[in-house]
DRENDO-255948 format. One line per field, with one value per residue (C-alpha): residue in three letters; x, y, z. Coordinates in nm, 4 decimals. Layout:
<nulos>
type	c(ALA, ...)
east	c(X, ...)
north	c(Y, ...)
up	c(Z, ...)
</nulos>
This chain:
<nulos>
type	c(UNK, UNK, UNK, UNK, UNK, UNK, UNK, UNK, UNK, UNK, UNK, UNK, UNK, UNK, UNK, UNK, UNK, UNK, UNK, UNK, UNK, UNK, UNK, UNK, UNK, UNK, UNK, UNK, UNK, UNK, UNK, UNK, UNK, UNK, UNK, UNK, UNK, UNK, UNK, UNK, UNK, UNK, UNK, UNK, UNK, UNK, UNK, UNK, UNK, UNK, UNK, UNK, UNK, UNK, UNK, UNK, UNK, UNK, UNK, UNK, UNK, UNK, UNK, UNK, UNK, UNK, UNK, UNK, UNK, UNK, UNK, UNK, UNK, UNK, UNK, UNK, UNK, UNK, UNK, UNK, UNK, UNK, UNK, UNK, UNK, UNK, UNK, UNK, UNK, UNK, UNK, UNK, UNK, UNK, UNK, UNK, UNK, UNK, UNK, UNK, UNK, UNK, UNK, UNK, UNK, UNK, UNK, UNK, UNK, UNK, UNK, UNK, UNK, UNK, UNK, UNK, UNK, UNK, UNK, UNK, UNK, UNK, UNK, UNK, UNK, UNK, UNK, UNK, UNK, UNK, UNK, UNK, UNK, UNK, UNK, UNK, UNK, UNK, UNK, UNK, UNK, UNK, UNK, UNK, UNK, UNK, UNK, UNK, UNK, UNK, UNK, UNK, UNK, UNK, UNK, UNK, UNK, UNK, UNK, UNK, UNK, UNK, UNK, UNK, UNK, UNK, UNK, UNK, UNK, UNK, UNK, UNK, UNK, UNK, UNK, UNK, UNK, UNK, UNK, UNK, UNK, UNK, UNK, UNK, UNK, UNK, UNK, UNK, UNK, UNK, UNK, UNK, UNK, UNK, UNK, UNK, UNK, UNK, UNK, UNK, UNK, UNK, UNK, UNK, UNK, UNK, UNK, UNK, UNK, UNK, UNK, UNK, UNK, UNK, UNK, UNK, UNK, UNK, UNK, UNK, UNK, UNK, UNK, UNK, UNK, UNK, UNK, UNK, UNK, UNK, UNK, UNK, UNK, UNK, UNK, UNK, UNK, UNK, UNK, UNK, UNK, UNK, UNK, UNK, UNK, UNK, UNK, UNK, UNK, UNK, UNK, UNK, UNK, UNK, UNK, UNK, UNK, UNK, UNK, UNK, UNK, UNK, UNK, UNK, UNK, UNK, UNK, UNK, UNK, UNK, UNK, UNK, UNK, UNK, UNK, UNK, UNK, UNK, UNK, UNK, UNK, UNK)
east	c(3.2682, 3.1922, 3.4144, 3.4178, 3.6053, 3.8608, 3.9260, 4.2713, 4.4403, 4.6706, 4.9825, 5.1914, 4.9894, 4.7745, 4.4622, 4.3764, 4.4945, 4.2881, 4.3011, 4.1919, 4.0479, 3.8499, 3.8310, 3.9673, 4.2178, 3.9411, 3.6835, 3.5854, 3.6540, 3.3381, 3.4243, 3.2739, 3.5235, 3.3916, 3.4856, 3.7983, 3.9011, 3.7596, 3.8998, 4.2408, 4.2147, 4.1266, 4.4281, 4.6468, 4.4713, 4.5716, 4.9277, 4.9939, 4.7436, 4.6457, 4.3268, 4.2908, 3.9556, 3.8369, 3.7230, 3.6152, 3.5759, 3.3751, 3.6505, 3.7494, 4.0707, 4.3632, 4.2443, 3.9316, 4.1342, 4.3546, 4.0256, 3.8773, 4.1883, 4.2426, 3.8188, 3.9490, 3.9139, 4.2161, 4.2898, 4.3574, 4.7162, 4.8211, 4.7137, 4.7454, 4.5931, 4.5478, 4.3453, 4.3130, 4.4983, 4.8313, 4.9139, 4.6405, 4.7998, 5.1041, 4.9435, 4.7912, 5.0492, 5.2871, 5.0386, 4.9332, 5.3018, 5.3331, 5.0650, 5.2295, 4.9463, 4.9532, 5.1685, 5.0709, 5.1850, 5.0453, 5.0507, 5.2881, 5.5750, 5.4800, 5.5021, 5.8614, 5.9330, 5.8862, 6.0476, 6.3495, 6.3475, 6.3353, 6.6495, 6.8538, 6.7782, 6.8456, 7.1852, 7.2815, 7.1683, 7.3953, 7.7100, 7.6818, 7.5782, 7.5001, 7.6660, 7.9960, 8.0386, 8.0094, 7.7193, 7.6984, 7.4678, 7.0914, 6.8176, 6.4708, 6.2295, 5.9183, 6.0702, 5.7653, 5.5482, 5.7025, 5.8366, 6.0012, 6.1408, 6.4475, 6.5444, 6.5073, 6.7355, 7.0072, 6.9709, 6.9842, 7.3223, 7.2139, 7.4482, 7.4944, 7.1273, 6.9800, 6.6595, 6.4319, 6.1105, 5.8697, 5.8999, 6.2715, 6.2271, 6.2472, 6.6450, 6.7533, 6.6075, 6.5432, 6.7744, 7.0756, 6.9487, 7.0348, 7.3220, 7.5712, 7.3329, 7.3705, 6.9584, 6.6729, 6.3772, 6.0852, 5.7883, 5.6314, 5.6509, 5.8896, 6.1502, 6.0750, 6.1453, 6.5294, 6.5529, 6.4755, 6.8293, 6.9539, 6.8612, 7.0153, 7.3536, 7.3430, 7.1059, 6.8598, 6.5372, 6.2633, 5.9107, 5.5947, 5.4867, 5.8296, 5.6206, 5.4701, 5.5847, 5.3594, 5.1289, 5.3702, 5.5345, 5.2511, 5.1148, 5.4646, 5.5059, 5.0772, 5.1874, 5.5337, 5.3348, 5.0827, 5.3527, 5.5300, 5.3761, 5.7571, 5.9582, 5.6890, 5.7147, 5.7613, 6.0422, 6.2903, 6.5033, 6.1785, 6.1305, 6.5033, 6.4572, 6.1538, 6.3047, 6.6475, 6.4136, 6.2759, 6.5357, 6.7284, 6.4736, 6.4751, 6.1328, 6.0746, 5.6938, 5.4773, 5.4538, 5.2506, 4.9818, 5.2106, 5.5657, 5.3723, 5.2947, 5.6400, 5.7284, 5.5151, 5.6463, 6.0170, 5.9226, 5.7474, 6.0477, 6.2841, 6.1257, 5.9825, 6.3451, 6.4035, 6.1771, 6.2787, 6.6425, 6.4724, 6.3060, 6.5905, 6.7634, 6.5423)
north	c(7.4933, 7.8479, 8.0415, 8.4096, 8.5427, 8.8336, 8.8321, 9.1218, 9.0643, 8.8337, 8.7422, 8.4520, 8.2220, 8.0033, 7.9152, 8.0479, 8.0430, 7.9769, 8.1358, 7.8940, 7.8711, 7.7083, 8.0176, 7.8378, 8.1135, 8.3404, 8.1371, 8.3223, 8.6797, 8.7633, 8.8279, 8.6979, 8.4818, 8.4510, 8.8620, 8.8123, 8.5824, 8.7294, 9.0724, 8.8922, 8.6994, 9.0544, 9.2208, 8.9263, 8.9477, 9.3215, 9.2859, 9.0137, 9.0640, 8.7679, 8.5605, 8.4845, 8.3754, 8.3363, 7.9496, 7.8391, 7.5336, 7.3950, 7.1794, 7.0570, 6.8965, 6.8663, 6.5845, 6.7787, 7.0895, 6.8424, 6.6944, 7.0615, 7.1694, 6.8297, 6.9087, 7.2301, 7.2537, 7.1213, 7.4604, 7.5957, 7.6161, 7.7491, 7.7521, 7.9897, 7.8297, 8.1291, 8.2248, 7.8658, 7.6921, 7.7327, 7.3169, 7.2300, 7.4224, 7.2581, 6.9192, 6.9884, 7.1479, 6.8668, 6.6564, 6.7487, 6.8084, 6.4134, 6.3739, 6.5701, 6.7834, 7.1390, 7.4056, 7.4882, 7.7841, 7.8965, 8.2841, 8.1069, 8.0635, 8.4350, 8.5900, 8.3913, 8.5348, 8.8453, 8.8165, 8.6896, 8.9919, 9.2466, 9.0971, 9.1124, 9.4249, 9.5357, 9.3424, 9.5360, 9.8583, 9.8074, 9.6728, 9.3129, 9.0622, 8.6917, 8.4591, 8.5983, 8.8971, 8.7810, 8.8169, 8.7994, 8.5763, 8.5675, 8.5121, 8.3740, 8.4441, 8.1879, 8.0046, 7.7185, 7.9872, 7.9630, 7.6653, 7.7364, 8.0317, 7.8897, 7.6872, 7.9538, 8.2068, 7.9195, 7.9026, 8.3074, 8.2269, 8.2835, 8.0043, 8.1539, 8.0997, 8.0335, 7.9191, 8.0183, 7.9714, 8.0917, 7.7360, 7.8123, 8.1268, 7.9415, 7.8520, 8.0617, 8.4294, 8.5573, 8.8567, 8.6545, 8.4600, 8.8253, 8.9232, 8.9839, 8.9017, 9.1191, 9.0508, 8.9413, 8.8379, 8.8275, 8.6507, 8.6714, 8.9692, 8.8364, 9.1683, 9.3930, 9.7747, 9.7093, 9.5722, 9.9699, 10.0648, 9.7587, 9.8764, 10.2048, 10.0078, 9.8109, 9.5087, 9.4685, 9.3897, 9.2575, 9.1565, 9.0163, 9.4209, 9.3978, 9.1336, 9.4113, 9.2493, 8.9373, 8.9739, 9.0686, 8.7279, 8.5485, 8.7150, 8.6738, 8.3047, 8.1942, 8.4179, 8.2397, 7.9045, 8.0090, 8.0611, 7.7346, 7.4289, 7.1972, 7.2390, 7.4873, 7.3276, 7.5550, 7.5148, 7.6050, 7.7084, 7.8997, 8.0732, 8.2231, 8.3233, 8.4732, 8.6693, 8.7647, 8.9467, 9.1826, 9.2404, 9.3472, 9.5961, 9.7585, 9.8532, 10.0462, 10.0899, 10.2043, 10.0797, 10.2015, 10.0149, 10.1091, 10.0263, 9.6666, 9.5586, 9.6212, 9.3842, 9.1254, 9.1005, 9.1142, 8.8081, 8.6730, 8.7011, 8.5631, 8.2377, 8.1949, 8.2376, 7.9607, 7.7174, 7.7580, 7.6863, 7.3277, 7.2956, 7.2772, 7.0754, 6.8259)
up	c(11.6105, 11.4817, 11.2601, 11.0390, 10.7633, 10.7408, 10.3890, 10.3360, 9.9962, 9.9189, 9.7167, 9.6464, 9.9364, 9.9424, 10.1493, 10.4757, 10.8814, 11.1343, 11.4845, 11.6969, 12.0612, 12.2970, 12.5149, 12.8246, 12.9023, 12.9226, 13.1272, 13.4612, 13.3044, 13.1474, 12.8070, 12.5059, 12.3477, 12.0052, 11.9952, 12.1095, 11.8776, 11.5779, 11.7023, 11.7158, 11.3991, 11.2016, 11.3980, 11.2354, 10.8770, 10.8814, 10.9994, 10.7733, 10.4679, 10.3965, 10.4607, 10.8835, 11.0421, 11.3380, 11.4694, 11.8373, 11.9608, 12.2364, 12.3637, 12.7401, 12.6965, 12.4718, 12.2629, 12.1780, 12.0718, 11.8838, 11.6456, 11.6083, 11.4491, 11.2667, 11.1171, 10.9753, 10.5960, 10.3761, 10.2896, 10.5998, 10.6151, 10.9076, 11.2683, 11.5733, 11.9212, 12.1742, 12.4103, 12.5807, 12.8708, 12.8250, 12.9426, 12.6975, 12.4255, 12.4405, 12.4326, 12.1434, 11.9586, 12.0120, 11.9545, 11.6686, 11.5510, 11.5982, 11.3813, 11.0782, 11.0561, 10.9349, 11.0990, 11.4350, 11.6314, 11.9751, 12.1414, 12.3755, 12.1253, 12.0135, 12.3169, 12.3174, 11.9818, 12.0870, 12.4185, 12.2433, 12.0534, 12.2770, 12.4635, 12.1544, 12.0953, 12.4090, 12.4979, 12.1092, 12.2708, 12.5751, 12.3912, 12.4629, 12.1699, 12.2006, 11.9278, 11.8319, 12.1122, 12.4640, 12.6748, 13.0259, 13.2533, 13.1969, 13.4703, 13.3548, 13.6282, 13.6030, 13.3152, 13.4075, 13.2482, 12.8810, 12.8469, 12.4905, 12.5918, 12.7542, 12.4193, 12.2218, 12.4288, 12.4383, 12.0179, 12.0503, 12.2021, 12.5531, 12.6689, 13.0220, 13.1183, 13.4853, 13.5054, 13.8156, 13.9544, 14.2563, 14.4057, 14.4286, 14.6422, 14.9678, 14.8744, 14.6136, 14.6705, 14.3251, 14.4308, 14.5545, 14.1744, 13.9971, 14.1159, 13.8973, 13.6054, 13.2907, 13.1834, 13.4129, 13.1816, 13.4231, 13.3464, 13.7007, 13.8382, 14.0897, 14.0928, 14.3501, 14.3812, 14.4436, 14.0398, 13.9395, 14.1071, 13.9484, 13.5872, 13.6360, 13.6895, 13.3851, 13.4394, 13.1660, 13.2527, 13.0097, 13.1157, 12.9655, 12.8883, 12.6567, 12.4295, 12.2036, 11.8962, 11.9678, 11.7368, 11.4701, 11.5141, 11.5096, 11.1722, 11.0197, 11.0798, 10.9685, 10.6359, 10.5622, 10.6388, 10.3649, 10.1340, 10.1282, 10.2314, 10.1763, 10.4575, 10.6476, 11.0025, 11.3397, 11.5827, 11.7991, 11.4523, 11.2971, 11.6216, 11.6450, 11.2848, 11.3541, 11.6622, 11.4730, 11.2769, 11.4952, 11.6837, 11.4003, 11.2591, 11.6244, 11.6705, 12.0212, 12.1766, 12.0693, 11.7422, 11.4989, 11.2407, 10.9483, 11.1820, 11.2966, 10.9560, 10.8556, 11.0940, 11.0060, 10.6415, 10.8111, 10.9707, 10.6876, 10.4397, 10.7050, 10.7757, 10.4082, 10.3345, 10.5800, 10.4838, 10.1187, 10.1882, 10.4082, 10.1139, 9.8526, 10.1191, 10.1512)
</nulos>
C-alpha cells in the first residue's frame, strides 16, 4: 500500500478520505497509476477543501481491495474506489457495506450522480419534469455498464424506464428501442448518426461525455461523510440527493474551477443536510 497527502483547509470535519485504487482499470494503458490517483485525489481535495489522499493497493481481487480499505487508519472517514475493475468495485463496496465499515463510494455511483443530473436538468430545460410533472419514456442504453444508475433514475421519478443492452440488439434494435422515447441515456455508444435528427425533434440524449459533474459529486459526498459520522451511509437515497443538487444549480460545460467547487459544497450541504435529518431520526 502507498499513499500521499493533499492537505486543503478544513472546517467543521473531521479526519481524512481516502481515494483508493488498485489500478486495475488502468492496467494495459501505460500510465502510472500512483499519478493518477494522487492527481485525482488533489482534484477532489480542491473541489471539496478538505483533507483527500491518495492510497494504492496492490490488490487482485475484491477481497484484497476489501482488507486494504478495511487497514486504512481509523481516521479515515470516507472512501472513494476508482480507477479499478468496475465488477471488483462493486464487490467490494457491497462488501464492505455488509461489514458496516466506513462510507464507501465508487466513480461508478459518481458518474451515476452526475448522469442523473444532467437528465434532470435537461427534461427541466425541455418542459418535462419527473416527480410531480409527467415525463415521458426513458431508454438506458448499456444499463449492464452502471448498474446503480437504473435505481437511481426510478427514485428521480423516472418511472417509465426501459432498460437495454448490446446483447439485446439481435431482437430489439436499439432504434425500434427509442422510438417514441422522450430521453435516451447512452452509456455505449450504441446511437448511430440517425439519433442527431432525433435530437433535433425533441429526444434528449445524454451520454457518458454529459458526466462532467463527476468529480463534483464525488468531492461533495467524501466532504458530507467527513462531517457527520451518525447516519453518514451512501445509497440509492444519498445518491438522488446528491443528483437533485446539481441539477438544480444548472451548471452547463464547461465548468469552471470556481463554478465546480460551488458545486461540490451544493452537494455537500444537501446530503449533510440528509444525514442530519437520519440522524435525529434515528
Amino acid at each position: 500500500m502507498t499513499s500521499g497527502k493533499h492537505e486543503p483547509g478544513t472546517g467543521e470535519e473531521s479526519g481524512w478520505a481516502a481515494v483508493v485504487s488498485d489500478g486495475s482499470a488502468l492496467r494495459g494503458s501505460g500510465v502510472a497509476v500512483d499519478l493518477i490517483v494522487q492527481e485525482f485525489a488533489r482534484h477532489l481535495g480542491g473541489l471539496a477543501q478538505v483533507p483527500v489522499r491518495p492510497v494504492t493497493l496492490d490488490a487482485t481481487d475484491a477481497a484484497q481491495l476489501v482488507a486494504g480499505v478495511r487497514a486504512l487508519p481509523p481516521d479515515a472517514g470516507a472512501v472513494l474506489l476508482t480507477h479499478a475493475d468496475p465488477g471488483r468495485t462493486r464487490a467490494a463496496q457491497k462488501e464492505l457495506r455488509a461489514g458496516g465499515a466506513r462510507p464507501v463510494v465508487t466513480d461508478q455511483d459518481a458518474t451515476a450522480i452526475a448522469l442523473t443530473a444532467a437528465l434532470l436538468g435537461a427534461v427541466t430545460g425541455h418542459g418535462r419534469r419527473s416527480g410531480g410533472l409527467q415525463c415521458g419514456r426513458v431508454v438506458l442504453a448499456g444499463a449492464r455498464e452502471l448498474p446503480i444508475l437504473a435505481p437511481l433514475l426510478v427514485a428521480a421519478g423516472f418511472a417509465d424506464l426501459t432498460l437495454w443492452n448490446p446483447a439485446d440488439a439481435g431482437r430489439l434494435p436499439l432504434r425500434n428501442v427509442v422510438s417514441g422515447a422522450h430521453a435516451v441515456l447512452d452509456l455505449v455508444g450504441g446511437l448511430p448518426g440517425w439519433a442527431a435528427a432525433e435530437h433535433d425533434l425533441g429526444m434528449i440524449v445524454i451520454t457518458r461525455g454529459d458526466a462532467y459533474t463527476a468529480p463534483c459529486a464525488a468531492a461533495g459526498l467524501l466532504r458530507a461523510a467527513l462531517r457527520t459520522s451518525a447516519g453518514a451511509w451512501f445509497d440509492v437515497e444519498t445518491y438522488h440527493t446528491a443528483a437533485l443538487a446539481l441539477a438544480a444549480a444548472g451548471a452547463g460545460w464547461p465548468v469552471s474551477h470556481g463554478k465546480a467547487r460551488a458545486l461540490t459544497h451544493r452537494v455537500t450541504d444537501s446530503v449533510t443536510q440528509l444525514f442530519r435529518t437520519r440522524q435525529n431520526t434515528s
